[in-house]
C-alpha positions in Angstrom: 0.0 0.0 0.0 1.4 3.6 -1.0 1.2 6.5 1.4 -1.3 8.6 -0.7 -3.7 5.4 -0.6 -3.4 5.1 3.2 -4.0 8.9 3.5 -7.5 9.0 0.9 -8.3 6.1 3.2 -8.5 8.2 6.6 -9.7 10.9 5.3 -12.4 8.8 3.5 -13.6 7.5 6.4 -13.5 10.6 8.2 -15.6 12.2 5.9 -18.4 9.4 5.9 -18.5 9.3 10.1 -19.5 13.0 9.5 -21.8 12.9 6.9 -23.4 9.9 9.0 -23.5 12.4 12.1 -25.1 15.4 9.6 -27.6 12.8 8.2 -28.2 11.7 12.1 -29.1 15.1 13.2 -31.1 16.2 10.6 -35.1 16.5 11.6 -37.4 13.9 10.3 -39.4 15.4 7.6 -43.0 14.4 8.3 -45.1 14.8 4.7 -42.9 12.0 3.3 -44.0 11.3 -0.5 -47.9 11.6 -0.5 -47.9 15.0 0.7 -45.6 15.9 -2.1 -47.6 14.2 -4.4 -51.2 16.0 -3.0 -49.4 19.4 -3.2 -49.3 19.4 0.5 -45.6 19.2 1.0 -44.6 22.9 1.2 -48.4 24.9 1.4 -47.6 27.8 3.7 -44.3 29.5 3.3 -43.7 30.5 7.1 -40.7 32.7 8.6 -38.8 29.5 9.5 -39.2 28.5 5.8 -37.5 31.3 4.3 -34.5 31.8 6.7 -33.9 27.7 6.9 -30.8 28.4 5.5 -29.4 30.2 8.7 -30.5 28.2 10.6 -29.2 24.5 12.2 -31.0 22.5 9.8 -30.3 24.5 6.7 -26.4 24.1 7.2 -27.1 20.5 8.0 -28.7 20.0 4.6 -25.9 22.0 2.9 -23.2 20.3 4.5 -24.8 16.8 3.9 -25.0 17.8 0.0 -20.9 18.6 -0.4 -19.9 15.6 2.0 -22.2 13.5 -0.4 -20.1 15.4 -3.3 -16.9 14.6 -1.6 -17.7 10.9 -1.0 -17.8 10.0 -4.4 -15.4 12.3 -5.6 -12.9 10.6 -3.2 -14.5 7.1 -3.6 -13.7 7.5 -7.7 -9.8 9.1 -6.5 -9.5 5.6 -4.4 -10.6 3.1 -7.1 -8.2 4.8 -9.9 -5.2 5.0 -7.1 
């Protein structure tokens, strides 16, 4: 095994324990699919709604998006190393 391998590895794994903990700590959403389907999923756009990106769960969903992004950017760096 080369050093660069071992190093990808770690930091591999690093990332997914993370993205497992954002995923973890993320709020369940409760409409699931038939509200999206009726049109019920987002009927009232409240205060919360718009500033969700300030907020906790807005920078959970962010950072659960790039880790996503960097898991299979790494995981495709791994398989060609």
């Amino acid at each position: 095994m080369s050093v660069p391998f071992i190093i990808l590895t770690v930091v591999f794994a690093a990332v997914c324990l993370a993205l497992i903990s954002a995923i973890l700590l993320q709020k369940k959403r409760d409409a699931g699919g038939v509200g999206s389907i009726a049109g019920m999923g987002n009927v009232a756009e409240t205060y919360w709604d718009r500033n969700k990106g300030r907020s906790m769960e807005g920078s959970l969903e962010k950072w659960t998006k790039v880790g996503g992004v960097v898991i299979a950017i790494l995981a495709i760096v791994l398989c060609l190393v």
